[in-house]
C-alpha positions in Angstrom: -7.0 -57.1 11.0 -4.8 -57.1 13.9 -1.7 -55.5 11.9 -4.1 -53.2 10.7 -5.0 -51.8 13.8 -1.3 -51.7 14.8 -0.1 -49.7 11.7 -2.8 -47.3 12.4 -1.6 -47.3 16.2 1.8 -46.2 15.1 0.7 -44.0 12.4 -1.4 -41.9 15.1 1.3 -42.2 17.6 3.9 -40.6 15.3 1.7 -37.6 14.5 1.2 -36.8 17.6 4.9 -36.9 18.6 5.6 -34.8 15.1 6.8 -31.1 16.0 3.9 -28.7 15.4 4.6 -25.1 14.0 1.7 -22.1 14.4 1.6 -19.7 11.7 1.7 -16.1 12.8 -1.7 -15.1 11.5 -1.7 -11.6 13.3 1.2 -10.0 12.0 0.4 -10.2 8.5 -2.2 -7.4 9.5 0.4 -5.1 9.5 1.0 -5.1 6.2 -2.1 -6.1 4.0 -0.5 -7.8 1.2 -3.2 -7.8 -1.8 -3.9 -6.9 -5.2 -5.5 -3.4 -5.4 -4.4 -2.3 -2.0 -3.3 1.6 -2.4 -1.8 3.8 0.2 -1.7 7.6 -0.2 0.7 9.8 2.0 1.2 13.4 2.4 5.6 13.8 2.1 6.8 16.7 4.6 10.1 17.9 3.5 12.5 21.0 3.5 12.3 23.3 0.9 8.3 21.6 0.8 7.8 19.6 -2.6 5.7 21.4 -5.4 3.0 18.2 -5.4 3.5 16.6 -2.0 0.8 13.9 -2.3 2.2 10.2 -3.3 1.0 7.3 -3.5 2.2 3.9 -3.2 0.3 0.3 -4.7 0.5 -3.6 -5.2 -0.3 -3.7 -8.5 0.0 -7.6 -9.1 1.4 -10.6 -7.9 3.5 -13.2 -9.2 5.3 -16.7 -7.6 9.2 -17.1 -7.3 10.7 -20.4 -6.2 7.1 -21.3 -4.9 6.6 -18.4 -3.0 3.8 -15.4 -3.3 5.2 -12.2 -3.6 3.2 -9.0 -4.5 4.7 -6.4 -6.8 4.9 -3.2 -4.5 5.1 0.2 -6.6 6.3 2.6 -3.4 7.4 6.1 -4.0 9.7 5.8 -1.1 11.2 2.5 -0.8 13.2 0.7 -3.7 12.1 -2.8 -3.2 9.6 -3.9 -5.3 8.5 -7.7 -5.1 7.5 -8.5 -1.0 6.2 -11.4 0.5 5.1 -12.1 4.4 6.7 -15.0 6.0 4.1 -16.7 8.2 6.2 -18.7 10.4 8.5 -16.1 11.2 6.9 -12.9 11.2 9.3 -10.8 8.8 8.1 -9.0 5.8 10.6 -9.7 3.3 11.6 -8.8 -0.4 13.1 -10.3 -3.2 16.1 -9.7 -4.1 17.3 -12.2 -6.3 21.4 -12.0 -5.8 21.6 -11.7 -2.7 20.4 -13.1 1.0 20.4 -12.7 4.1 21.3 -15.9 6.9 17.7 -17.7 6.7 16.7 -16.9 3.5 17.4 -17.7 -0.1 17.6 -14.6 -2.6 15.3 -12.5 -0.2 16.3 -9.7 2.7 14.6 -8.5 5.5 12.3 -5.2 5.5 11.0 -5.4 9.3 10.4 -8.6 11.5 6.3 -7.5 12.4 6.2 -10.6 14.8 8.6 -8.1 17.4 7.4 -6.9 20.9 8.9 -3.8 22.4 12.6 -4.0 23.4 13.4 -6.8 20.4 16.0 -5.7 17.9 15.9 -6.1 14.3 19.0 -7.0 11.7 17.2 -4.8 8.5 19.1 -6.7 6.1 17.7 -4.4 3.5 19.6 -1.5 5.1 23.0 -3.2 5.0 24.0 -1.0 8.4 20.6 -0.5 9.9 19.5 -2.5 13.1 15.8 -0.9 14.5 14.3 -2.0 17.3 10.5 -2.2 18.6 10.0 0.7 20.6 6.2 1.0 21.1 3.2 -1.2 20.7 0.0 0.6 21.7 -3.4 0.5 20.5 -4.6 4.1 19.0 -7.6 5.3 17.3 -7.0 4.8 13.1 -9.8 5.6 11.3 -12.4 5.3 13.7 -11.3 1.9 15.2 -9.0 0.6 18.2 -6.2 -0.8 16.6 -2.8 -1.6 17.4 0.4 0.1 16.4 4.1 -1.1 16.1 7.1 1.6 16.1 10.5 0.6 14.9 13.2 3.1 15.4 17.1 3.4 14.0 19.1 6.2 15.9 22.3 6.2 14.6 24.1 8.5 11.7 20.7 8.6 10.2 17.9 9.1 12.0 14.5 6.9 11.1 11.5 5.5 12.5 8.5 3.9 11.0 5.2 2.7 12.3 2.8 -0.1 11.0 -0.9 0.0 11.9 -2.6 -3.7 12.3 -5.6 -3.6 9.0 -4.2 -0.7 7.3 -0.4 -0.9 7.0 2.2 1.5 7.3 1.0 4.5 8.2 4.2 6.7 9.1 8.0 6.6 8.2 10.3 9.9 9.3 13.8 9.9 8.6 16.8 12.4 8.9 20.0 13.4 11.0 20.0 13.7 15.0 18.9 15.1 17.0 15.7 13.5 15.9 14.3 16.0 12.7 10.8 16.5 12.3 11.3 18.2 8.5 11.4 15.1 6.8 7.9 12.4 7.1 5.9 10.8 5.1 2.0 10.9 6.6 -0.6 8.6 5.7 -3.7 10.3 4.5 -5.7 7.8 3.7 -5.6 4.1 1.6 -7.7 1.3 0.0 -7.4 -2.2 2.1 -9.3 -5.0 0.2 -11.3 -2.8 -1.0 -12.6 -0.8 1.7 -11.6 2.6 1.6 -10.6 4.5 4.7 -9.8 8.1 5.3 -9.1 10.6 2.1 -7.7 8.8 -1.5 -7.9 11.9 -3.5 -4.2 12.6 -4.9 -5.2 15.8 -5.5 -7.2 18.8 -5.4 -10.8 18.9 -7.2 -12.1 21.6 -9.1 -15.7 22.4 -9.5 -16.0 24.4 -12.4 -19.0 27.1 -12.7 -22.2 26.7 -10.8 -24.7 25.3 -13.5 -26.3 21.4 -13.3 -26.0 19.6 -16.4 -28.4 18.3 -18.4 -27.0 14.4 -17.7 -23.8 12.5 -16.6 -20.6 12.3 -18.7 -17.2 11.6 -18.5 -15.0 13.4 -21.1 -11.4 12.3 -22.3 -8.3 13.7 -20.2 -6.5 16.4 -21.9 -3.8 16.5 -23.1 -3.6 12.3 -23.9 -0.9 11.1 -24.3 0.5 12.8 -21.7 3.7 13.5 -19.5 3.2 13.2 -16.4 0.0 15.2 -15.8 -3.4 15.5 -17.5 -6.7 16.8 -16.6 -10.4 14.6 -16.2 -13.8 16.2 -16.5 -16.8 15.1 -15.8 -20.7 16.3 -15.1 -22.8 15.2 -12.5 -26.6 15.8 -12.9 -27.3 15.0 -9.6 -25.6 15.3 -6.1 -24.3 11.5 -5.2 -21.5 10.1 -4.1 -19.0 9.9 -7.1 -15.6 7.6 -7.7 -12.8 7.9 -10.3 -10.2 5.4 -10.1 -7.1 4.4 -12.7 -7.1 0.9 -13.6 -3.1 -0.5 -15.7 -4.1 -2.8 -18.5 -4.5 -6.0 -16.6 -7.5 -4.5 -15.1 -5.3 -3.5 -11.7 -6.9 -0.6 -9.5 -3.6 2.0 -8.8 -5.0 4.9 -8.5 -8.0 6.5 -6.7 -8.4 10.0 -7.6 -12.1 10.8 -6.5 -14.0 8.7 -3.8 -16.4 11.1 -1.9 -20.3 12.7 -1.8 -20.4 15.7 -4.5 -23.2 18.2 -5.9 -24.4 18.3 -9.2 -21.8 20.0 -11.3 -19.1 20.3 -13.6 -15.4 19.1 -12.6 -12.5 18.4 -13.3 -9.6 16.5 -11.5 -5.4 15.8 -12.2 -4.1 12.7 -12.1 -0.1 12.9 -11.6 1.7 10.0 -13.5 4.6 10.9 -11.9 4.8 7.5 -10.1 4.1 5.5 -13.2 5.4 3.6 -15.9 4.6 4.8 -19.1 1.6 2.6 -20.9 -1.9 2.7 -21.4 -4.4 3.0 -18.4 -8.1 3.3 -17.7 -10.2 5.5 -16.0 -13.8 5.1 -14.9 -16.3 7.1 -13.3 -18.6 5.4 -11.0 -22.0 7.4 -9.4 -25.1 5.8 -8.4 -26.2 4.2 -11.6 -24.0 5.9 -13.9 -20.5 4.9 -15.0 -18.4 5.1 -17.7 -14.5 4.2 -18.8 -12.2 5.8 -21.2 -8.3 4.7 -21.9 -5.7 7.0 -21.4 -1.9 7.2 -22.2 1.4 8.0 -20.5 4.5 8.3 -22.4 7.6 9.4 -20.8 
């Protein structure tokens, strides 16, 4: 009994003495990393693009080498699996070839851990360092929250800003003196499956002024299609109405209505621009009404 207590003595005594490491629970915020999550941005740029609303996803997730990583289907960026390292801060992607110092076949996006004045090796811009220029807390969305700026001013001008709960939120780019023609703006996005701000990727058309007799959801026309096609549907009562896109596996990518409408006839685009070609589903959702038809892309 006696050499039992003294194993358990030592055992206790050793834990205690073990080094501890916190995860960094906070900074993850700035980057939601989950399934479903959708951002959509207005892009500013000079000569102004024909269809300037884009839209960026994580559209699944996977594990390499025993890590998470989310698959992250940007418009803008070129990376594509990411994963949040909790003891360090960084947001990182994989890259599969090469590394950077600390890690094994992954690179550095931003370090979201940093406080203003810290400067950042982006190992995913081979030359880029940026630096933490601002924390603050701003309104987003009808809620304090807090906002980190990272700046590069060098041959190429850029800056981007992450927003805790919602992600990022800005990224502006060009030569200096610092040039305001070239942003990306976020309108609005789907966090975990709360929506905030506008998701429509593009404009809705009401079409005449009579109610019909009941709700329907026709099939987009043209299908297949390349890249664009066209989704009507009636709505026999005014309520709030939702259209998203769904990939095979049953992943949301795509919100294209999400608001309160009147009764009516519509019809709305859905730009597949941003998409690999395959088959997809969209679904109408309105009080207790909704309906799914398939769809296909072929580029």
């Amino acid at each position: 009994m006696k050499k039992l207590i003294f194993k358990l003595l030592i055992f206790s005594l050793l834990i205690l003495n073990s080094p501890s490491y916190s995860q960094d629970t906070v900074s993850a915020k700035y980057f939601p990393l989950n399934v479903g999550n959708t951002w959509v941005y207005y892009v500013n740029t000079f000569p102004p693009l024909e269809n300037p609303i884009k839209v960026s996803s994580i559209t699944k997730d996977t594990l390499i080498n025993g890590h998470k990583y989310f698959f992250y289907n940007s418009f803008r960026f070129s990376y594509e699996w990411i994963r949040y390292d909790s003891l360090t801060g960084n947001l990182i992607f994989y890259s599969g070839t090469e590394n950077c110092s600390v890690y094994d076949n992954d690179k550095i996006i931003d370090s979201l851990f940093s406080n203003v004045g810290d400067i950042i090796y982006c190992d995913n811009f081979a030359i880029f360092t940026r630096e933490c220029t601002m924390v603050s807390s701003n309104i987003v969305y009808n809620e304090l929250r807090s906002v980190k700026r990272f700046d590069h001013d060098g041959l190429v001008f850029h800056n981007i800003e992450y927003t805790e709960d919602i992600g990022l939120t800005r990224v502006a780019f060009g030569e200096p003196p610092p040039n305001n023609n070239n942003y990306d703006q976020l309108l609005g996005c789907v966090i975990d499956g709360v929506v905030y701000g506008d998701t429509t990727l593009t404009s809705i058309h009401q079409i005449g002024n009579s109610v019909p007799g009941n709700f329907n959801l026709s099939q987009n026309f043209p299908n297949p299609f390349n890249p664009n096609t066209v989704i009507s549907y009636d709505l026999q009562s005014t309520g709030f109405a939702k259209i998203r896109v769904f990939d095979v596996l049953g992943n949301e990518v795509a919100t294209l209505v999400n608001e309160k409408q009147n009764a009516g006839s519509y019809n709305v685009n859905f730009d597949g621009s941003n998409f690999s070609s395959g088959v997809y589903f969209y679904r109408l959702d309105t009080g207790d009404f909704s309906d799914t038809k398939q769809m296909i892309l072929i580029k």
